[in-house]
VOROGU-355734 format. One line per field, with one value per atom (N, C-alpha, C): residue number from 1; atom name; z, y, x. Coordinates in steps of 0.02 Angstrom, whole numbers, plus 50000, padded with zeros to 5 digits. Each point is the difference from the previous one (the first is absolute). Layout:
N
pos c(NUM  ...)
site c(CA  ...)
c3 c(Z  ...)
c2 c(Y  ...)
c1 c(X  ...)
***
This chain:
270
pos c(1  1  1  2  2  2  3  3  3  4  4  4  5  5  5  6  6  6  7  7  7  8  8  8  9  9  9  10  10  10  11  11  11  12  12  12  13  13  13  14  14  14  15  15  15  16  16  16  17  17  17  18  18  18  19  19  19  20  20  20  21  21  21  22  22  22  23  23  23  24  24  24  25  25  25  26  26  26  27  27  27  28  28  28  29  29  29  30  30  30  31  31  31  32  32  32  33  33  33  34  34  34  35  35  35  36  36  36  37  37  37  38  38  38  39  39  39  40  40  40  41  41  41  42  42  42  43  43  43  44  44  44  45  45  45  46  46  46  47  47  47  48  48  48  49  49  49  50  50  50  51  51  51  52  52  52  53  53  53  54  54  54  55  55  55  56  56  56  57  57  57  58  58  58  59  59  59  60  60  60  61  61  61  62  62  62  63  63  63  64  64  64  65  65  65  66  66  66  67  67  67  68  68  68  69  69  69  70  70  70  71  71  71  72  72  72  73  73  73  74  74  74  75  75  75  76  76  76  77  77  77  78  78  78  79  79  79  80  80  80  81  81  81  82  82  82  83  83  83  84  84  84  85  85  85  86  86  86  87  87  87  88  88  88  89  89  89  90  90  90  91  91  91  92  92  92  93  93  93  94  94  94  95  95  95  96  96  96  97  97  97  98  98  98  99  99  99  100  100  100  101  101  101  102  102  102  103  103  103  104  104  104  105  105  105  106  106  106  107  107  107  108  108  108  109  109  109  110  110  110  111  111  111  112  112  112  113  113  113  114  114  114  115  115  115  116  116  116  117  117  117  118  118  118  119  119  119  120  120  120  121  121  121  122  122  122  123  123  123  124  124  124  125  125  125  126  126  126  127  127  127  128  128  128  129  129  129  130  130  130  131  131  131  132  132  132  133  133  133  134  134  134  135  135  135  136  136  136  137  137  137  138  138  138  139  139  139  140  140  140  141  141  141  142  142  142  143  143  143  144  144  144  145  145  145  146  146  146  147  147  147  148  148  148  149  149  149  150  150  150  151  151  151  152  152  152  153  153  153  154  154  154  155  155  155  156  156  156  157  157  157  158  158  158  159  159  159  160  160  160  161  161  161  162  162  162  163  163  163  164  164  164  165  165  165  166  166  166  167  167  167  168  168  168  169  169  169  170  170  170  171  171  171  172  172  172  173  173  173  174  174  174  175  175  175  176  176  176  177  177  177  178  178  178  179  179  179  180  180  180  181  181  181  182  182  182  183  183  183  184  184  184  185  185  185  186  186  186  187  187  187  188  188  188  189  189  189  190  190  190  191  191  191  192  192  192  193  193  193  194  194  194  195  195  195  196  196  196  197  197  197  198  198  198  199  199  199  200  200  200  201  201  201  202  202  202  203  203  203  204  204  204  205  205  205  206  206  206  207  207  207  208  208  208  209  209  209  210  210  210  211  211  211  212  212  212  213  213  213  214  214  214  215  215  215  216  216  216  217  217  217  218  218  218  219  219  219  220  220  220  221  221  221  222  222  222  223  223  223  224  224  224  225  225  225  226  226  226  227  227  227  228  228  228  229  229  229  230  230  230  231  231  231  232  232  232  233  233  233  234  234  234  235  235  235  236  236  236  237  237  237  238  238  238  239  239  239  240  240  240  241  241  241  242  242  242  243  243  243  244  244  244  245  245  245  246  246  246  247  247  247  248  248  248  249  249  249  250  250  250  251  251  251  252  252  252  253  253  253  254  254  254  255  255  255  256  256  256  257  257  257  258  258  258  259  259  259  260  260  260  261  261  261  262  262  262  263  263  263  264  264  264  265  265  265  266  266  266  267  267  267  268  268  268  269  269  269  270  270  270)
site c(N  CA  C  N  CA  C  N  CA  C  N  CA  C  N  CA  C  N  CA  C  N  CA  C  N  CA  C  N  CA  C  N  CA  C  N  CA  C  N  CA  C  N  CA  C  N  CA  C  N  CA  C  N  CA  C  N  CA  C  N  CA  C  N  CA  C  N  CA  C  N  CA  C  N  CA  C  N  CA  C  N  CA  C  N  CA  C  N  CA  C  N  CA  C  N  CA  C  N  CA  C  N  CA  C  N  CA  C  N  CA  C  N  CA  C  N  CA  C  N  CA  C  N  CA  C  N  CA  C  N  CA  C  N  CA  C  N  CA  C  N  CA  C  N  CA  C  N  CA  C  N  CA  C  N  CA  C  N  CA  C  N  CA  C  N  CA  C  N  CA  C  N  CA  C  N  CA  C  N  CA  C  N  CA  C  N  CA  C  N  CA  C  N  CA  C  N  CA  C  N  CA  C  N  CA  C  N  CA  C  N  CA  C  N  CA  C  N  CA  C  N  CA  C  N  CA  C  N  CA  C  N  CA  C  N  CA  C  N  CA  C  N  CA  C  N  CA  C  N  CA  C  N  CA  C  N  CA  C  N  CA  C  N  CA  C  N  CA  C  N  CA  C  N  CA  C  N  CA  C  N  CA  C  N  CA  C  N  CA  C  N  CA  C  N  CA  C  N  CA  C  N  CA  C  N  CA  C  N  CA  C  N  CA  C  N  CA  C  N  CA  C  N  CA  C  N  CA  C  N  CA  C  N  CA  C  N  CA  C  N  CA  C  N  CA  C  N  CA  C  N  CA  C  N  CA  C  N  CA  C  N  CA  C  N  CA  C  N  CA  C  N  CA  C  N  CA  C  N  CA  C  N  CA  C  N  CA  C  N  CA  C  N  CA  C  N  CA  C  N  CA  C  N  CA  C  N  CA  C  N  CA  C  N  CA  C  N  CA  C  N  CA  C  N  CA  C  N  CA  C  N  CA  C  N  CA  C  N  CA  C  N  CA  C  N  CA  C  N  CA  C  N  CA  C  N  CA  C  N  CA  C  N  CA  C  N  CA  C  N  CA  C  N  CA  C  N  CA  C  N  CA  C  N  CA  C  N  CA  C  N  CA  C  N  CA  C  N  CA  C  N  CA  C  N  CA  C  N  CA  C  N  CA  C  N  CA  C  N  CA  C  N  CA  C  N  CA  C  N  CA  C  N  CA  C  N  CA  C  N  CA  C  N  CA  C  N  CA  C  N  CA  C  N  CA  C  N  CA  C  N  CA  C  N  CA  C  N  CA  C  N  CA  C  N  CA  C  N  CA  C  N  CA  C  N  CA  C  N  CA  C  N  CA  C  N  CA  C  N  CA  C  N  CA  C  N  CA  C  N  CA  C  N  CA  C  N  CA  C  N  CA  C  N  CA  C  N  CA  C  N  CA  C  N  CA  C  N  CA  C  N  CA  C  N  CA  C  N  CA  C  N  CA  C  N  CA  C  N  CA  C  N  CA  C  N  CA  C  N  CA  C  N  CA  C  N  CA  C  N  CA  C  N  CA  C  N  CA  C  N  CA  C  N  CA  C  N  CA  C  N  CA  C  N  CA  C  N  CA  C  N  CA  C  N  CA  C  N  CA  C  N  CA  C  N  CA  C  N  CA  C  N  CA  C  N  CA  C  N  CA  C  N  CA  C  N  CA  C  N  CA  C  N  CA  C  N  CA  C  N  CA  C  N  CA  C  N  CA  C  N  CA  C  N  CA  C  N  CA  C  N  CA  C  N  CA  C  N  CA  C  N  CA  C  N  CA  C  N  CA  C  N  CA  C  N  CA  C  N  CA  C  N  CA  C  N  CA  C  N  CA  C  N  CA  C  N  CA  C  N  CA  C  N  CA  C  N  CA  C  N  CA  C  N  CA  C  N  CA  C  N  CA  C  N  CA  C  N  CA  C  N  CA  C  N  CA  C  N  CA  C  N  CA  C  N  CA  C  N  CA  C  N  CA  C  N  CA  C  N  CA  C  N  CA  C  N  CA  C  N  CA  C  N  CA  C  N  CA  C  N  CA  C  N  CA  C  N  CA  C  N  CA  C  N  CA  C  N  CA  C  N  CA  C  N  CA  C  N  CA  C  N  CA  C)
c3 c(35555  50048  50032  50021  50043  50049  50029  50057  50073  49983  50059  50002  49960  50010  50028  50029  50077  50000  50021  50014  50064  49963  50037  50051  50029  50083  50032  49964  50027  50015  49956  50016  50059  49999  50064  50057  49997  50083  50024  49954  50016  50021  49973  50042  50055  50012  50055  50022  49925  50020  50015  50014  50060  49946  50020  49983  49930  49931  49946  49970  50046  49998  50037  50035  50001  49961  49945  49960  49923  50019  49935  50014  50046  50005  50018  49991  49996  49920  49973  49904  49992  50013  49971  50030  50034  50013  49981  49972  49930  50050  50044  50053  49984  49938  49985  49916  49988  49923  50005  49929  49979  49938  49994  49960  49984  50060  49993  49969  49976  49993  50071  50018  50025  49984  50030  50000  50027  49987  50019  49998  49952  49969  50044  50036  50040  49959  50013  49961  49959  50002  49953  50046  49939  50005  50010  50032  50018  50011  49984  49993  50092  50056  50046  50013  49972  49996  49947  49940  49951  49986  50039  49980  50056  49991  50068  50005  50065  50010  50067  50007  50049  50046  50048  50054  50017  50020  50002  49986  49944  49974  50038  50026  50049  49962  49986  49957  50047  49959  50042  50014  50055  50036  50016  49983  50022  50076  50043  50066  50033  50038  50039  50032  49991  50046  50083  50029  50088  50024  50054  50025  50055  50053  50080  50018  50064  50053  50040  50002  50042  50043  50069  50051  49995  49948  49991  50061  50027  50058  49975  50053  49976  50004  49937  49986  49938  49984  49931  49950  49922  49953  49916  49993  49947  49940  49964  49971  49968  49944  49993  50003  49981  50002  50019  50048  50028  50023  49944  50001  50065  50051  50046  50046  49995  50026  50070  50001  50069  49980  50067  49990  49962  49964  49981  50001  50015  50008  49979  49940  49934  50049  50035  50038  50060  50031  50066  49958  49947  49971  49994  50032  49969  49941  49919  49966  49940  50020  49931  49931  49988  49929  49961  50037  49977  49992  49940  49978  50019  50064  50043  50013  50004  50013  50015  50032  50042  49964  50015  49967  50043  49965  50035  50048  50040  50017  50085  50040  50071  50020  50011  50026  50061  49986  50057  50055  50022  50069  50017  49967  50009  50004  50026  49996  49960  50022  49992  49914  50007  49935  49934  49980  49919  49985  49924  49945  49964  50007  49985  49932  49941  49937  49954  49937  49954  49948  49985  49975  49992  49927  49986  49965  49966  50005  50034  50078  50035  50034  50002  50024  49950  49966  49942  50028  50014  50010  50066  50056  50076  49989  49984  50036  49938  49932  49966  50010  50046  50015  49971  49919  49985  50013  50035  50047  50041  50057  50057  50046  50013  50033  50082  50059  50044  50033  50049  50057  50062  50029  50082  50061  50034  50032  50077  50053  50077  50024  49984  50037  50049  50039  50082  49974  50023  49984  50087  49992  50046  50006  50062  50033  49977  50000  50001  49915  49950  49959  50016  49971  50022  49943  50006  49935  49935  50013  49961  49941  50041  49981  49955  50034  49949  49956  49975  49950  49964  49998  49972  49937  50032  49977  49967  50006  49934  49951  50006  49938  49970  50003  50006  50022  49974  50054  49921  49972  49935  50025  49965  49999  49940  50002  49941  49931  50028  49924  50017  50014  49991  50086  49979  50030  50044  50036  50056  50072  49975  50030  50034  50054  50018  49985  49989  49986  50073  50033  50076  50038  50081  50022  50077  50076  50048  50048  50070  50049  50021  50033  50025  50080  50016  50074  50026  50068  50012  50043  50003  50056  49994  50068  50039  49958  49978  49958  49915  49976  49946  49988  49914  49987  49960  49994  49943  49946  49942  49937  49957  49971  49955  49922  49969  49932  49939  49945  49948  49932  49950  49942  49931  49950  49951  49949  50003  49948  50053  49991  50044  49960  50037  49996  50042  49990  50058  50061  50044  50054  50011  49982  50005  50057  50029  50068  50051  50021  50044  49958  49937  49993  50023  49994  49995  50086  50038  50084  50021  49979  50013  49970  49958  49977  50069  49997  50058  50075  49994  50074  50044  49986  50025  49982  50014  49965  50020  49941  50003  50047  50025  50059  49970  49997  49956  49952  49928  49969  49949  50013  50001  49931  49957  49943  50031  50016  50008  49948  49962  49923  49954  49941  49929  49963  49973  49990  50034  49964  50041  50052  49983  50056  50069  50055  50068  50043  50031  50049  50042  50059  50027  50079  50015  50029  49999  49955  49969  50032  50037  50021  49975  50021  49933  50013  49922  49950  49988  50027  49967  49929  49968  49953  49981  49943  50004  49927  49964  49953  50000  49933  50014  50011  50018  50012  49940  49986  49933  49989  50055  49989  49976  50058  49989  49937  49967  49949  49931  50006  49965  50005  50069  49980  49982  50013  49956  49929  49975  49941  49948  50075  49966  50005  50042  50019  49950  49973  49942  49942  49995  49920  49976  50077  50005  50011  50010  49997  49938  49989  49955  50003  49942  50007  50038  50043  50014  49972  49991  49956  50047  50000  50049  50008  50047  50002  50018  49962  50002  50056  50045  50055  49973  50055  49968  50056  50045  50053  50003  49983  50001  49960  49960  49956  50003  49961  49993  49986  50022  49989  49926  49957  49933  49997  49976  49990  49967  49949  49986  50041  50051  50058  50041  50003  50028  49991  50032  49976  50029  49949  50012  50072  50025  50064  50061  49990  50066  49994  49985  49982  50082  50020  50043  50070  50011  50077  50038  50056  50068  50037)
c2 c(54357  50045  50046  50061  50053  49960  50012  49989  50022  50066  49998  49984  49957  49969  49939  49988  49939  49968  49942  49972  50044  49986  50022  50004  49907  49993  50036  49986  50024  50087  50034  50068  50008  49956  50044  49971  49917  50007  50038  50047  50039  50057  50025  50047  49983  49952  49988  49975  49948  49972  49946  49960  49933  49971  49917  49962  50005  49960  50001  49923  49977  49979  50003  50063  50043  50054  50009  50044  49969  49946  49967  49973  50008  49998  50057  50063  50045  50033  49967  49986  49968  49938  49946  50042  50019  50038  50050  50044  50058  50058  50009  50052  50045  49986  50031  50035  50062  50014  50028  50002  50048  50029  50067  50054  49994  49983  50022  49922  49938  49959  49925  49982  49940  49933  49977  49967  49940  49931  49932  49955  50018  49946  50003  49943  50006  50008  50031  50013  50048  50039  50064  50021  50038  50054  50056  50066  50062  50036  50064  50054  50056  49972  50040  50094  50000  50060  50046  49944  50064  49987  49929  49981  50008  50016  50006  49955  49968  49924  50014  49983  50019  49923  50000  49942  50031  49972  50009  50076  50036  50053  50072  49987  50025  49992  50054  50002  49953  49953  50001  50019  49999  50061  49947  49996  49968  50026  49968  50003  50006  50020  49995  49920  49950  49940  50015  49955  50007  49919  50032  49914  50015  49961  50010  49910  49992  49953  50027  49954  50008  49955  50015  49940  50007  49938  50012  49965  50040  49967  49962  49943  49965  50049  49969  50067  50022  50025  50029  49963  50007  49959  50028  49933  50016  50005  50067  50025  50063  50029  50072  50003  49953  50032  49941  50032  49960  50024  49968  50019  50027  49956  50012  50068  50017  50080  49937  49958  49982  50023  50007  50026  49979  50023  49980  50014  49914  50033  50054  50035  50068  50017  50028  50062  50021  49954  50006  50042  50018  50033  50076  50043  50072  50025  49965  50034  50000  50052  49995  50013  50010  50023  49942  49954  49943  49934  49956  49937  49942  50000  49946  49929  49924  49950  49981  49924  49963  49938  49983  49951  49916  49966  49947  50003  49978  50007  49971  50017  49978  50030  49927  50006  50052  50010  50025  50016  49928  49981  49975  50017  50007  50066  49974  50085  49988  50066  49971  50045  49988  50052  49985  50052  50000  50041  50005  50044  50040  50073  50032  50047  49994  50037  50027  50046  50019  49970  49943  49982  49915  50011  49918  49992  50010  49938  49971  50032  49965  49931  50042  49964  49931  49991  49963  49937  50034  49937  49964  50046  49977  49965  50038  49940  49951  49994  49930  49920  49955  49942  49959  50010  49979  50018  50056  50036  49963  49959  49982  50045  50057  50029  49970  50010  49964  50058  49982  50028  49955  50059  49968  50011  49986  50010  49964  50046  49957  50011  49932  49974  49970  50035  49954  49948  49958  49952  49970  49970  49967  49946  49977  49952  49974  49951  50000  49953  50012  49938  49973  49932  49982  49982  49982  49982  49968  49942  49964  50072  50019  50052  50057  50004  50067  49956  49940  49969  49987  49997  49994  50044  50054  50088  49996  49976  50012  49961  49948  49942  50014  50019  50036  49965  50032  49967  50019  49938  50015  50038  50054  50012  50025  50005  49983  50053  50061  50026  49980  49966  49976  49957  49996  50006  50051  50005  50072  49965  50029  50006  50059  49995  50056  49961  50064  49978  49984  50038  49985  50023  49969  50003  49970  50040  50004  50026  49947  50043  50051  50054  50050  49981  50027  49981  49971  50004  49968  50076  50012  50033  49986  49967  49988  49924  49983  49976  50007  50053  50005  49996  50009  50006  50033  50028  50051  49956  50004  49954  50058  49985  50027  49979  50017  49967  50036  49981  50021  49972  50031  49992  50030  49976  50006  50020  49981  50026  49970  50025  49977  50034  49967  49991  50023  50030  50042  49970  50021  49987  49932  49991  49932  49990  50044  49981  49975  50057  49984  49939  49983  49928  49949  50006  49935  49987  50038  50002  49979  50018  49968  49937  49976  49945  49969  50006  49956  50020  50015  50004  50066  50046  50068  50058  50025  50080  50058  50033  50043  50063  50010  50067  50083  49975  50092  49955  50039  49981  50078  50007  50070  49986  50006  49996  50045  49992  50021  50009  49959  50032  49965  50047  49989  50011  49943  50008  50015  50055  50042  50028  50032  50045  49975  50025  49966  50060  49962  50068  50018  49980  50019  50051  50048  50008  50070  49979  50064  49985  50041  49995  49993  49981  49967  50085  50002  50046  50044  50007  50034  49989  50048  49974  50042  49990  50048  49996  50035  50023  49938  49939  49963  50038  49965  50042  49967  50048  49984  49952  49963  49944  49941  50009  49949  50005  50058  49994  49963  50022  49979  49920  49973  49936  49961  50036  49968  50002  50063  49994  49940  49995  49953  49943  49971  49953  49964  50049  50008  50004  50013  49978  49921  50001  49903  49952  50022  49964  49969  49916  49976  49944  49982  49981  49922  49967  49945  49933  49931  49949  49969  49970  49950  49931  49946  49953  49962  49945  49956  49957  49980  49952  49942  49949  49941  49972  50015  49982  50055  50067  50076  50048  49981  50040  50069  50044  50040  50065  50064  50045  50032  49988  50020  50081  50025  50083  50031  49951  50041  50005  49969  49982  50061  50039  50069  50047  50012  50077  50060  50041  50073  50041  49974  50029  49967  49953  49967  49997  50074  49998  50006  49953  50013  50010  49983  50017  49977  50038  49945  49977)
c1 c(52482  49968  50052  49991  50041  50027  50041  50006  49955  50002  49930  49979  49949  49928  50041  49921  50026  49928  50009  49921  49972  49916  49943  50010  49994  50004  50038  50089  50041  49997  49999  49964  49975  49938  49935  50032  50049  50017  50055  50043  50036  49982  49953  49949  49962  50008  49975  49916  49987  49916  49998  50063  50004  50062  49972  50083  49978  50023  50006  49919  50004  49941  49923  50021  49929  49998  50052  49990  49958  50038  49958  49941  49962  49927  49978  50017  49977  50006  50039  50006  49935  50003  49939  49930  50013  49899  50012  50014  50002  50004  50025  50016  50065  50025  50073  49975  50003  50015  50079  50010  50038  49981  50025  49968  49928  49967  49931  49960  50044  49985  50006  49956  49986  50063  50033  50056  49993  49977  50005  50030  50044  50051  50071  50019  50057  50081  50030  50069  49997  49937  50009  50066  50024  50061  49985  50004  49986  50072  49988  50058  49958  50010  49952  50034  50030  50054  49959  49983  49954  49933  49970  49931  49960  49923  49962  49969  50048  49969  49966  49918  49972  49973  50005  49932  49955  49948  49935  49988  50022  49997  50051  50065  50033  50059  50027  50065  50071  50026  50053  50065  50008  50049  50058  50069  50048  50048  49985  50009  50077  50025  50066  50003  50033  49992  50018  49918  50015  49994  50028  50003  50008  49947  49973  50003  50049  49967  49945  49950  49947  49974  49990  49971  49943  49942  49944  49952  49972  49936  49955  49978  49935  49943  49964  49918  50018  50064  50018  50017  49958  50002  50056  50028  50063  49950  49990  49941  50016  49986  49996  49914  49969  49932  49959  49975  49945  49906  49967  49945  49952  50020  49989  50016  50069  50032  50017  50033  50017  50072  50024  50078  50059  50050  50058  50068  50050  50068  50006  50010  50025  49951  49957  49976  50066  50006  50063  50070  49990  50058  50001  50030  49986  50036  49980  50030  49919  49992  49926  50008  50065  49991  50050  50003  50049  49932  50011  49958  50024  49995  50021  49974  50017  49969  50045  49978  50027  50022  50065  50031  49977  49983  49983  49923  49971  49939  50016  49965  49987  49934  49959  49929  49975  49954  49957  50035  49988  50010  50080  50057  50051  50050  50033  50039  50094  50041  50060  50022  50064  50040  49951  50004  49998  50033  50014  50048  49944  50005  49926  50057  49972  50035  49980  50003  49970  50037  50064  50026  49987  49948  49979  50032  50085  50052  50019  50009  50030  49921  49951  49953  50001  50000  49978  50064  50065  50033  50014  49987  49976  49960  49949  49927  49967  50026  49981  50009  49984  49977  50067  50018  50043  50090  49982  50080  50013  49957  49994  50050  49983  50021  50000  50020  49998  49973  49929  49970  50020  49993  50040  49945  49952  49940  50028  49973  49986  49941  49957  49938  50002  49953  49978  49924  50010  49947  49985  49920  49999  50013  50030  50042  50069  50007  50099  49997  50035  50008  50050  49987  50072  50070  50018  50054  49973  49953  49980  49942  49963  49955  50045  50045  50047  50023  50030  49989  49961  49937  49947  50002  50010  49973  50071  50043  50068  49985  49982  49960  49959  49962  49928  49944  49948  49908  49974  49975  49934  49934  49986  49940  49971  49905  49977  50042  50032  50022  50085  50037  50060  50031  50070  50064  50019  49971  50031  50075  50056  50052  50025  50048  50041  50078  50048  50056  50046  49971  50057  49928  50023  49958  50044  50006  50039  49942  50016  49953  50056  49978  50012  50016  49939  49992  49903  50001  49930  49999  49910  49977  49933  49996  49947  49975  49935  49996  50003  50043  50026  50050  50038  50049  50019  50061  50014  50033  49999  50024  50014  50100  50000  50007  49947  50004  50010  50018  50038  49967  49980  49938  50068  49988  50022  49942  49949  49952  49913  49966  49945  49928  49934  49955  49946  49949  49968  49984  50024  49980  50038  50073  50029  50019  50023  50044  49929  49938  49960  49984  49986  49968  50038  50065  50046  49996  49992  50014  49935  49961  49932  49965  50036  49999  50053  50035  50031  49977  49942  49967  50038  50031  50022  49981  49931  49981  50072  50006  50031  49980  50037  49964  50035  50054  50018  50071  49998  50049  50032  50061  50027  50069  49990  50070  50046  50055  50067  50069  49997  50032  49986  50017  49973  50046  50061  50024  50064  50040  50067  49965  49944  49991  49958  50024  49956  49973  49952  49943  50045  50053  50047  49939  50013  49968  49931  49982  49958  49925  49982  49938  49939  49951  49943  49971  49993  49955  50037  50050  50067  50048  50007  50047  50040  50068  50063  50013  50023  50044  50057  50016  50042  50064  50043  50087  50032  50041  50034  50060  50007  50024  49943  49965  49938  49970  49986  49962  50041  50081  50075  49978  49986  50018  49927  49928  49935  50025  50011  50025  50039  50059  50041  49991  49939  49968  49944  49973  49953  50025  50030  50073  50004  50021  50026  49950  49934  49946  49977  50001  49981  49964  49968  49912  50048  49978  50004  49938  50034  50001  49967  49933  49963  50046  50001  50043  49953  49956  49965  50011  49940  50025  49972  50040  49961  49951  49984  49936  49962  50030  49942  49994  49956  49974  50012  50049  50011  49938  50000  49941  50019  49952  50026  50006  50038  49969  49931  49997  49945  49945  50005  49930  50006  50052  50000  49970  49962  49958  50031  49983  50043  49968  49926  50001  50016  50041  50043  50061  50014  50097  50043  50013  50034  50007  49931  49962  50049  49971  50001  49933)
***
């Protein structure tokens, strides 16, 4: 084969139609031709320089790479499309002519950094489950846990679809009858953190990610976001290089969460 030609996936997430495995389900539901033919088969090779490789009938256009910190508000959903038209992070952005998504996911009702990009190489190796990239989150919960309780949540708590753990886990401080807890996720499950805290008798009251990775929210105001700085972006880069799939380590009293029990729409929550 030429050298230009490059896989499918790889193609469309360089243009910018998400990470490399939302490209390949946008392969498998026949949403991609080239030259006018319908394309399903994953690892086709394509020349995108001389072939017209189109999505949902929209020629594709190879993009400039961007990369935005963003302080996402609760209400706004990690989404390019939502049937509904309720709001989304990629709206809080003013760049419209850029194919932007959100690396990693944060619910609804949470707020706090994300990495907003048109570059699904890099997406592909941040936010895959098997990177364990490290999220860094500070939740206020109600009332105080105590030591024993923040142990718990490093061990983990069974529930009916697995093993839900945090990797670190530190009170902060107390106010009033709450507390602030800062905790630390390596790969997670929807809605893990409010489950795991409420399983131990503490509803979560606001829970805000603070870094992802190299990069941290620092003091960026919510719904605001910036152009990374070119150090920062130097060292995601070089951060994402050195990222490699990590090896489960069998316990012998706790059942380990298998991967395949992961579903692709609980990548990473908080």
């Amino acid at each position: 084969m030429p050298e230009a030609e490059s896989r499918l996936q790889k193609v469309l997430a360089e243009a910018g139609h998400g990470s490399r495995r939302a490209c390949e389900e946008l392969i498998s539901e026949g949403r991609v031709t080239v030259d006018g033919e319908t394309v399903t088969e994953l690892g086709t090779k394509v020349d995108a320089d001389r072939q017209d490789v189109r999505v949902d009938g929209e020629r594709l256009k190879l993009q400039r790479k961007k990369y935005y910190l963003l302080n996402k508000p609760t209400g706004f959903l990690c989404t390019n499309s939502d049937p509904s038209g309720r709001r989304r992070a990629i709206d809080l952005i003013d760049d419209p002519n850029a194919r932007l998504f959100t690396v990693g996911r944060l619910d609804e009702s949470s707020e706090g950094l994300l990495l907003v990009t048109n570059d699904g190489e890099l997406a592909e190796r941040l936010s895959h489950p098997r990177y364990e990239v490290v999220r860094k989150y500070r939740v206020q919960v109600a009332g105080v846990p105590d030591a024993e309780t923040l142990k718990s949540l490093r061990e983990g708590l069974r529930f009916s679809d697995g093993v839900f753990q945090v990797s670190y886990a530190r009170k902060l401080k107390t106010h009033g009858k709450s507390a602030f807890i800062e905790v630390e996720l390596t790969q997670g499950q929807n809605r893990e953190i409010r489950r795991l805290f409420a399983r131990s008798g503490h509803k979560v009251m606001s829970l805000q990610r603070i870094a992802f990775g190299p990069l941290k929210l620092a003091r960026l105001p919510v719904g605001h976001y910036r152009p990374l700085r070119g150090e920062e972006l130097k060292q995601l880069k070089e951060f994402a290089r050195g990222c490699q799939p990590k090896k489960r380590v069998k316990r012998s009293r706790r059942p380990s969460v298998k991967r395949s029990g992961v579903k692709k729409s609980t990548e990473n929550r908080g």
